[in-house]
Structures are given as structure tokens and as C-alpha cells.
C-alpha positions as a Markdown table, in Angstrom:
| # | Residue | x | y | z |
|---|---|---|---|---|
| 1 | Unk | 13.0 | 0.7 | 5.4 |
| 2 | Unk | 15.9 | -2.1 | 5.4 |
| 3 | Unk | 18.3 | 1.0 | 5.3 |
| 4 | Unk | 17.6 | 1.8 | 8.7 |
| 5 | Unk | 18.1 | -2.2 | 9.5 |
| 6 | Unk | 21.3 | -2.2 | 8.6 |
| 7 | Unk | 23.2 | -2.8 | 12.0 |
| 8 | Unk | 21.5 | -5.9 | 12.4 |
| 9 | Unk | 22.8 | -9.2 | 11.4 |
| 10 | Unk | 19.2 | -10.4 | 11.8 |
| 11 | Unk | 17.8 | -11.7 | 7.7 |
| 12 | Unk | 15.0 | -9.2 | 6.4 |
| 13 | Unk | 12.7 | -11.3 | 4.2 |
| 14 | Unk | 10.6 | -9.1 | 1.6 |
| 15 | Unk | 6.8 | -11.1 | 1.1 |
| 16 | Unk | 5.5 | -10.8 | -2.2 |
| 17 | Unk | 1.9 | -9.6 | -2.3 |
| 18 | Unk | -0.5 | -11.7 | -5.2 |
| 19 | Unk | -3.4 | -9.1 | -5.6 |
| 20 | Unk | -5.3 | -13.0 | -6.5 |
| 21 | Unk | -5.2 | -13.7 | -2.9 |
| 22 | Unk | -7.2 | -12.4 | 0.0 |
| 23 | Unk | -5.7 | -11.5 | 3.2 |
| 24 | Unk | -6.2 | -14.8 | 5.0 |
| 25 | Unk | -4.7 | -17.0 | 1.6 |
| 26 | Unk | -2.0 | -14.7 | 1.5 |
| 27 | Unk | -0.9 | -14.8 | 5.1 |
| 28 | Unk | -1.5 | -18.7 | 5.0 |
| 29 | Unk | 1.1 | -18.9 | 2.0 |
| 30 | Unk | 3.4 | -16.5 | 3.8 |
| 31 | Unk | 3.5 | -17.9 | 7.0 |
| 32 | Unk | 4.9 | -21.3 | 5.0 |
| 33 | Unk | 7.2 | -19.5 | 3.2 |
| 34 | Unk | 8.4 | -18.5 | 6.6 |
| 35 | Unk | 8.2 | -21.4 | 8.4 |
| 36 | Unk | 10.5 | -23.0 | 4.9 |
| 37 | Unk | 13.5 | -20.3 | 5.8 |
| 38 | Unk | 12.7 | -20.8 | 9.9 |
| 39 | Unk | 11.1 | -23.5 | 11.1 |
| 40 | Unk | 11.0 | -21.6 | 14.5 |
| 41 | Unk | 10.4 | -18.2 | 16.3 |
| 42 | Unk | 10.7 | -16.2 | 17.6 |
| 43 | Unk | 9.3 | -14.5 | 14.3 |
| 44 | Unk | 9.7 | -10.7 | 13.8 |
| 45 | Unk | 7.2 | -9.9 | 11.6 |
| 46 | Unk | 6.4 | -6.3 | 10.0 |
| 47 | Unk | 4.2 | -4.8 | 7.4 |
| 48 | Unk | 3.6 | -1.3 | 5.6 |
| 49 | Unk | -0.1 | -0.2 | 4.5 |
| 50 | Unk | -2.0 | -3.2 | 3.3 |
| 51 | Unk | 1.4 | -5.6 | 4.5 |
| 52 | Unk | 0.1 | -4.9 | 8.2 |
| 53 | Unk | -3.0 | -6.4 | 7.5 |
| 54 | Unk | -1.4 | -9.7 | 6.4 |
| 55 | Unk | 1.7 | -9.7 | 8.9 |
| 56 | Unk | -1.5 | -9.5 | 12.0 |
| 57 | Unk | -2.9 | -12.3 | 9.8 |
| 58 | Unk | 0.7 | -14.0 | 9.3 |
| 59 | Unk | 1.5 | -13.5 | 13.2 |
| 60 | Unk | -2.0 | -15.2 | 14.4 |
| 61 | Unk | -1.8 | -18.1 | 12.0 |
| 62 | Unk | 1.8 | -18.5 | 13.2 |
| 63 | Unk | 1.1 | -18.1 | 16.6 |
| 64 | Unk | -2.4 | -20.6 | 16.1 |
| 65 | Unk | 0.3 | -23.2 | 14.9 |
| 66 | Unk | 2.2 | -22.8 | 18.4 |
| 67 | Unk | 5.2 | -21.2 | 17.1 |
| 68 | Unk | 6.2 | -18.1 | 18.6 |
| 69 | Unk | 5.8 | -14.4 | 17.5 |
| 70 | Unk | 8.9 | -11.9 | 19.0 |
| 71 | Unk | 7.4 | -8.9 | 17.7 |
| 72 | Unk | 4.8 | -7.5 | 15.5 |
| 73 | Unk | 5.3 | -4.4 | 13.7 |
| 74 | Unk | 2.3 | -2.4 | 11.4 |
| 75 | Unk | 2.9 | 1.2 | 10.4 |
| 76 | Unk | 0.4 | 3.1 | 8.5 |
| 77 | Unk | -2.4 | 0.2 | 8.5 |
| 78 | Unk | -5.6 | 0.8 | 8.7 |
| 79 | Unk | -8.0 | -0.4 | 11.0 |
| 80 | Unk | -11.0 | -2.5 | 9.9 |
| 81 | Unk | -13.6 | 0.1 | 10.4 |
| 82 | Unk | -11.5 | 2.0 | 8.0 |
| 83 | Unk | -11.7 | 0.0 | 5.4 |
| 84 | Unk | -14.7 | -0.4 | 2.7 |
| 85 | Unk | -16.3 | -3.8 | 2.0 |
| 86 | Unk | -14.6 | -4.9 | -1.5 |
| 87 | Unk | -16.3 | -5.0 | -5.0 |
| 88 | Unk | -15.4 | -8.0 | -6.6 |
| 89 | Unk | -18.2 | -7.7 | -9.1 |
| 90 | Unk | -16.3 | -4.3 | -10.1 |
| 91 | Unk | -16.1 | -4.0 | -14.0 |
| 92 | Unk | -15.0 | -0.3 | -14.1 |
| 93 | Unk | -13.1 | 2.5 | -12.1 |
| 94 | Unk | -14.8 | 5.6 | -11.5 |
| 95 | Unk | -13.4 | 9.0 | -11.3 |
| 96 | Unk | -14.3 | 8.9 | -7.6 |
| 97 | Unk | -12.0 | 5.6 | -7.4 |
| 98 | Unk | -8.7 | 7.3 | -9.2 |
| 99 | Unk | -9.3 | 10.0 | -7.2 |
| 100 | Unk | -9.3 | 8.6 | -4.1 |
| 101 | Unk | -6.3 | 6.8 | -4.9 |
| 102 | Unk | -4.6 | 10.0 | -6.4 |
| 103 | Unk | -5.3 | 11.8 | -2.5 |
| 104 | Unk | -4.4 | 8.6 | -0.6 |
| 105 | Unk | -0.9 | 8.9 | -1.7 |
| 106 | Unk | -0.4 | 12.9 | -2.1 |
| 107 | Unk | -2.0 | 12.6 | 1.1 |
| 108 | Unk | 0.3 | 10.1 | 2.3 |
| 109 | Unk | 3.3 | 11.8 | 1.0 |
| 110 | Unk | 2.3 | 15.6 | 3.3 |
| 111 | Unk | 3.5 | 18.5 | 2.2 |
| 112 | Unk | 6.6 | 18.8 | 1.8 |
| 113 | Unk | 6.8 | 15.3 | -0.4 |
| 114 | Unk | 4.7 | 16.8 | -2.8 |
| 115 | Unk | 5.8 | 20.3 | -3.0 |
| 116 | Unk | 6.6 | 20.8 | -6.4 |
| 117 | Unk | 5.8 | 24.2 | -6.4 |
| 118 | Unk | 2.5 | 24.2 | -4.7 |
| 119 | Unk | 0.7 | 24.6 | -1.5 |
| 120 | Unk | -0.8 | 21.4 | -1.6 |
| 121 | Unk | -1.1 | 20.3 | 1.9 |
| 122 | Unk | -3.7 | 17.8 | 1.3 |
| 123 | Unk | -5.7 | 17.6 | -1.2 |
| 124 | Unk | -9.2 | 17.2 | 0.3 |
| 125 | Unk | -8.8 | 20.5 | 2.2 |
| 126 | Unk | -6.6 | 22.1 | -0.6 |
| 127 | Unk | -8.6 | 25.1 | -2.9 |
| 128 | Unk | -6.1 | 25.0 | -5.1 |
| 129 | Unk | -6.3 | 20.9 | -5.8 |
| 130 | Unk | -10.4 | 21.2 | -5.6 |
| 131 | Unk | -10.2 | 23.8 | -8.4 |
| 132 | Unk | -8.6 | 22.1 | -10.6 |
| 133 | Unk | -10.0 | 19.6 | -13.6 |
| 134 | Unk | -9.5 | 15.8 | -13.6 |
| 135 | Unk | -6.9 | 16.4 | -16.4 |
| 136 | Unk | -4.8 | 18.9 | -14.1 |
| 137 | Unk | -5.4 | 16.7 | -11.7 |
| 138 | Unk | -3.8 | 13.8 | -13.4 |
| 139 | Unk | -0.8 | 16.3 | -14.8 |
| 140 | Unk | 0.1 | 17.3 | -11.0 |
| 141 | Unk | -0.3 | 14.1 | -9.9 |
| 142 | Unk | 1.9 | 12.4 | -12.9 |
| 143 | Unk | 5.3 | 13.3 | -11.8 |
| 144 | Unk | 4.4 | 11.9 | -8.4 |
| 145 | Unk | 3.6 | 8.1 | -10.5 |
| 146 | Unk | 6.2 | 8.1 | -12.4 |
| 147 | Unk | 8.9 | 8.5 | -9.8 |
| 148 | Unk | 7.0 | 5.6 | -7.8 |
| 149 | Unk | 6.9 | 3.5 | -10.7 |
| 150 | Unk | 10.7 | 4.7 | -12.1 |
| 151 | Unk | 9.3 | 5.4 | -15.6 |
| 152 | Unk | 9.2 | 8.4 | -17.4 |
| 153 | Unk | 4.9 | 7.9 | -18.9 |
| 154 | Unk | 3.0 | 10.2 | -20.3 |
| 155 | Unk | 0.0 | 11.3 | -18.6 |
| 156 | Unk | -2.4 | 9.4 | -20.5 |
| 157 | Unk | -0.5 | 6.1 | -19.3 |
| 158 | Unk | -0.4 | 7.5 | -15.4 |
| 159 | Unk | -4.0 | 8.1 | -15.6 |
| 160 | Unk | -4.5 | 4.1 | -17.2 |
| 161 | Unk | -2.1 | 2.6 | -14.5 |
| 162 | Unk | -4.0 | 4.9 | -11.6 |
| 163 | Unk | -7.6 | 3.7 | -13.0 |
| 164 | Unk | -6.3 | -0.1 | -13.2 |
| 165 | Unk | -5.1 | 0.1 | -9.1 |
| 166 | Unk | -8.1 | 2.3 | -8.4 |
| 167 | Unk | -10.1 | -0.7 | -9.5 |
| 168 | Unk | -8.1 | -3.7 | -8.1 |
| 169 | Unk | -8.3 | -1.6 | -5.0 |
| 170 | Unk | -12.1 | -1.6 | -5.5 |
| 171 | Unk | -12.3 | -5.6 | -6.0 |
């Protein structure tokens, strides 16, 4: 994304995510990391995904603190009604859970993302991805993984690393 920033002289600050925080701690630690590099707006604040979710959080804490927010920017967040009520209790991921996970993203990516060879273009409406097993499953999806993740696993270790999100997702 910073790529298409690049005729602006204006800082782009990255926020680290701390899957041990909720949304409101997160945002709370955020916005004073913020407010240690610029102690005032106007704030431009974006976020990706789950990010949007905190930078609305960040942006109304900042603003409940009288500073001022410029702009706020979510792409690709989803809305509250969207989003299941957590498991923190969660011991295990179920095949349901990586699968979700495994669709969200192919999903995510569309068509031509994900081509490889196949007429995927989503996987809950595709024949071809509802015929095939959990295993082929993983094996389609493991090329996808490993480019996101810029290692070159086997399946067996895409398919730990997707059940290990799945269920930090889930809690």
C-alpha cells in the first residue's frame, strides 16, 4: 500500500497488531504510540481488514481526547454484524475453522489471484473446490500460504500454521 504513497512527503507509520490485546487495548496503546511521534492532528489514520477495526477505535479515542482526526481510511473491514462473537474458551480448531480461513483469503484474493490453473472463482460457489478432500484442499491452498508467509513449507506445516490462525481467529 505505501507504494502508492510514495509522492507524499507525509510519514506512514505501520502499527503492530498484539493478537493479546482486544480491539479497545490495542487502539488505546496505539493511539499513544501516536500521540509519542505527534502530539497533534490532524491524524490520518488507515487500516486493512481487522486494522480498520482498531484505526475507527484509534480515531474515536483520539478524537475523545480532543485531538483532531483529518481523515479516516478502512478498506476491506467488516462491519459488526459481520463479525461472530469470539471464543476465548477455544481449545481446538475445527475443520470448519481452517476452512473458513482457507476461503476468506482465496476468496479475498478473486480469481485471477488464485488462478493457478483452475477455475476457482470462489470457493463457496466453486464445484471443483467443494469436490475436493480437506487434503486437496490444503495442497491447492499451500502455494497460496507459503507465498504469504515467504517460506517454502510443506503441506503438513501450512495446514498447522492455517489451524493455529483459524483458532486465534476463533478466540
Amino acid at each position: 500500500f505505501s507504494s502508492f504513497l510514495q509522492w507524499a512527503d507525509q510519514p506512514i507509520y505501520v502499527l503492530d497488531k498484539d493478537n493479546n490485546l482486544d480491539i479497545q487495548s490495542l487502539a488505546r496503546r496505539n493511539a499513544l504510540d501516536i500521540l509519542a511521534v505527534q502530539s497533534e492532528g490532524p491524524f490520518l489514520i488507515g487500516g486493512h481488514s481487522y486494522g480498520g477495526a482498531v484505526a475507527m477505535a484509534i480515531a474515536l479515542l483520539l478524537e475523545e481526547w480532543g485531538h483532531d482526526v483529518g481523515l479516516l481510511v478502512i478498506m476491506d473491514t467488516p462491519r459488526p454484524e459481520q463479525v461472530r462473537a469470539l471464543q476465548p474458551d477455544a481449545t481446538e480448531c475445527t475443520e470448519a475453522d481452517a476452512l473458513e480461513l482457507m476461503e476468506m483469503i482465496l476468496g479475498a484474493l478473486g480469481r485471477d489471484a488464485i488462478g493457478l490453473g483452475s477455475s476457482i472463482a470462489h470457493p463457496r460457489e466453486s464445484e471443483e473446490w467443494k469436490s475436493m478432500s480437506l487434503h486437496q484442499k490444503y495442497e491447492f491452498f499451500a502455494p497460496i500460504w507459503r507465498v504469504m508467509r515467504d517460506d517454502a513449507m510443506p503441506v503438513e506445516e501450512v495446514r498447522r500454521q492455517v489451524e493455529y490462525v483459524a483458532l486465534a481467529v476463533k478466540q
